[in-house]
N, C-alpha and C positions, 0 to 999 in steps of 0.2 A: 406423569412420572414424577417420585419424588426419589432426590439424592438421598439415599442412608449414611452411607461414610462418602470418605473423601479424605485421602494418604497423601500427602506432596512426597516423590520419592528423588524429585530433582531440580535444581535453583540454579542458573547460571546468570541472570542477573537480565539477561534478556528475556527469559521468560523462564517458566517454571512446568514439570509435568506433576499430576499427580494420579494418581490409580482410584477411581471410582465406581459406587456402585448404584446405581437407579432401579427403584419398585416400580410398577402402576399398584397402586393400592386396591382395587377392585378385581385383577385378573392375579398377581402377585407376577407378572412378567417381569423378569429381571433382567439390567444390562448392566457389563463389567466393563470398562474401557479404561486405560490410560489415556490422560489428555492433555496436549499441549495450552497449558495456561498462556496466555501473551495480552496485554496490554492495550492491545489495538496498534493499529498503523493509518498514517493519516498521508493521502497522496494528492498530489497535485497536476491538475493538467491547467498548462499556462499558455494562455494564447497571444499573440502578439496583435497587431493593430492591421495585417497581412492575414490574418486565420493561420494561421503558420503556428505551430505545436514544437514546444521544447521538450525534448527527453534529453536526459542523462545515457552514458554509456559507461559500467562499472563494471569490473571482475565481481563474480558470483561463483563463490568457492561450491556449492551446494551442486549447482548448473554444470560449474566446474570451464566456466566461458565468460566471455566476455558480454553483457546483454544491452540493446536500447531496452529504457526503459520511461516511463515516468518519474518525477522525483516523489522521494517518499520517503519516511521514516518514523519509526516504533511514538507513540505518546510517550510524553516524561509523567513520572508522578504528578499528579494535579495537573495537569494539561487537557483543556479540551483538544477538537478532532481538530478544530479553526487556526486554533494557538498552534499546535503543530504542523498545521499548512504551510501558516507563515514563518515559522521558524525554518522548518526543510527548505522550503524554495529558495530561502537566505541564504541557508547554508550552503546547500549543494550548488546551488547556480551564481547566485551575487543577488539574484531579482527581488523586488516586491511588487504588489500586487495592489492597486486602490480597490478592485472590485470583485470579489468573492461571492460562489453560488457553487450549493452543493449539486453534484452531479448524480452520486451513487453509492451505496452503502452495502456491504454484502460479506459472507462469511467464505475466507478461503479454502479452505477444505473440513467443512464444518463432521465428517466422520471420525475423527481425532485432533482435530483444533481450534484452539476457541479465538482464536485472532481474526477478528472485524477489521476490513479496509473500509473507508469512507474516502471518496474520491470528490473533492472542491475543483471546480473550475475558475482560477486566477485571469482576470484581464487588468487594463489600463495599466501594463509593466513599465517600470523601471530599473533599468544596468543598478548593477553596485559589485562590489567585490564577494566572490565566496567563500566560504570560510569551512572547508569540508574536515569531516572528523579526522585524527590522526592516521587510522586504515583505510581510510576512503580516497582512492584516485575515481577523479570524477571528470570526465569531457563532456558540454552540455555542446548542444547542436540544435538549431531551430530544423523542423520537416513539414514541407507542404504536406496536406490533407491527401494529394493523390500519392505521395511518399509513403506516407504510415499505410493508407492501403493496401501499398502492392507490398512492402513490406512485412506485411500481416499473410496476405496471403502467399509469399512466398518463402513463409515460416525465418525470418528474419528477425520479427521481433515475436518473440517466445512464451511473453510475461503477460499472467493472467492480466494484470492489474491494469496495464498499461492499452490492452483488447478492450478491456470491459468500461475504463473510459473514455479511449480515444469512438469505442464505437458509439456508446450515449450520448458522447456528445453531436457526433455527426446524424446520431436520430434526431436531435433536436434542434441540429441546426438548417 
């Protein structure tokens, strides 16, 4: 497939959509989609010296609820996926991290959006104070491995992102 045009029809600074149009050159099959442009998102799953998993717990206007989640947040301009591991975990929790390893990389709803999560696995943590955005109320909580389970399975925690790497990582551990 190749892109012909490509219209940006909206910018809010988080991310932008624009209206597109794709060939196959050989069949001339065409597709029209609006797309959410986004930046990527870089999340973290932080484990403690216990195997014990930190999530965040934030209002999610979208959800329209309150969700555990992973911490997480959008890339800055010029920011790798890693730079922004460890800035979010800073921010939203107080933690850092001596030892980083990518867990997972994956498109969230890649039929109209083009934003990549890449999911790092943070150990050898240490406390520090957090320092969350002005709209961000954030409670972190550590959760045993059989917690985020049952909590998964008994639709408590809701968020793709937070499934896809608490379960990877439990495949590899």
């Amino acid at each position: 497939m190749k892109i012909i045009s490509s219209k940006q029809v909206y910018d809010c600074g988080l991310f932008r959509v624009t209206e597109d149009v794709a060939v196959e050159p050989k069949t001339k099959f065409e597709i029209k989609r609006s797309i959410v442009r986004h930046a990527g998102s870089a999340v973290i799953l932080a484990v403690d010296d216990k195997k014990r998993v930190l999530l965040v717990r934030q209002y999610r206007l979208p959800a329209e609820k309150y969700l555990w989640e992973l911490p997480a947040g959008r890339l800055d301009p010029g920011e790798n996926v890693l730079q922004a591991c460890k800035r979010e975990l800073k921010e939203e929790t107080g933690y850092t991290a001596r030892k980083w390893s990518k867990l997972a990389s994956f498109f969230v709803s890649p039929g109209f959006v083009q934003e990549r999560m890449t999911i790092y696995l943070a150990e050898d943590l240490q406390a520090g104070e957090a320092t969350p955005m002005e709209d961000e109320r954030i409670d972190a909580k550590w959760f045993k491995r059989k917690e985020i389970a049952e909590m998964i399975d008994e639709a408590k925690i809701e968020d793709a992102k937070t499934m896809v790497g608490y379960l990877t990582w439990r495949k590899k551990k």
